[in-house]
N, C-alpha and C positions, 0 to 999 in steps of 0.2 A: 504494500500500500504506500509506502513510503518513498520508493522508487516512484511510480505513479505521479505522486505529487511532485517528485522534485520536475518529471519530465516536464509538464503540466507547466512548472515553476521558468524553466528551460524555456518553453515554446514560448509564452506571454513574454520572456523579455525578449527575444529575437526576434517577437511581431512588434513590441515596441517599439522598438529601436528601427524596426522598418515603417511603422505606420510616423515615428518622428520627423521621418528623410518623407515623406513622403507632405506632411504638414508644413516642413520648411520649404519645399518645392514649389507649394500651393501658394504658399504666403508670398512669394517672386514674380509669379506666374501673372498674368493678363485675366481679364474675365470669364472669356471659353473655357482655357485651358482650365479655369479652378472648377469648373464642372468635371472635367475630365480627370484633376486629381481627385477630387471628394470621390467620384468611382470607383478609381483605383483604390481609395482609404473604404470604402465600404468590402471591397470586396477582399482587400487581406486581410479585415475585424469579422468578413463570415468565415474565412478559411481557418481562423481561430479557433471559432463556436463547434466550429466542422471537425478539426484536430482533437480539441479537447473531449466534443464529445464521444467519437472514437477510445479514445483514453479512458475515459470512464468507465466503456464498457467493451473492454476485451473480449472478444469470443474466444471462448473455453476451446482448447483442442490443440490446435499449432499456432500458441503464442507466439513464436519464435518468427514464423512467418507475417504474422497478422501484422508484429512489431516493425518487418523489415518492409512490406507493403506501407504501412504507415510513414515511415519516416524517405519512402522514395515518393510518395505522395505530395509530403513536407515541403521535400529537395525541390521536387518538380514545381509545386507552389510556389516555394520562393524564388525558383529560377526564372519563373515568368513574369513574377512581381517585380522584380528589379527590371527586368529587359522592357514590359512597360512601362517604366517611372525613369527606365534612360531614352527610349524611343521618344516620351513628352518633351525631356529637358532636352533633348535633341532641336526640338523645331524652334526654340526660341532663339 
């Protein structure tokens, strides 16, 4: 259980820290674009809701895999979250 929570503890500050880059970006940005960041900020605070709730509730059987589908999910997550928040800062 404890493990559980540190990951839990782990993924919230690495969405931080991403949803932060992603508010100083907004806060630069032109009028459009800040619609277009608040998108971006909604949608790596659902991929949060979406991680964590996974977390909560492990399915019984081949943790071991559930774990590693999980965290290439993560990967894949934040690989795309950053390549749109550099694609924005791009056009300006």
């Amino acid at each position: 259980m404890a493990k559980r929570r540190m990951l839990k503890k782990k993924i919230n500050d690495i969405i931080d820290i991403a949803a932060g880059l992603c508010l100083i970006e907004a806060a630069r940005a032109s009028g459009e674009k800040r619609k277009e960041y608040g998108k971006l900020f909604m949608d790596i605070d659902d991929m949060r809701d979406e991680i964590i709730k996974r977390i909560s509730h492990t399915e019984p059987g081949s943790v071991k895999l559930f774990y590693k589908k999980l965290q290439d999910d993560f990967d894949k997550g934040m690989i795309g979250f950053f390549a749109k928040l550099e694609e924005l800062g791009k056009d300006e």
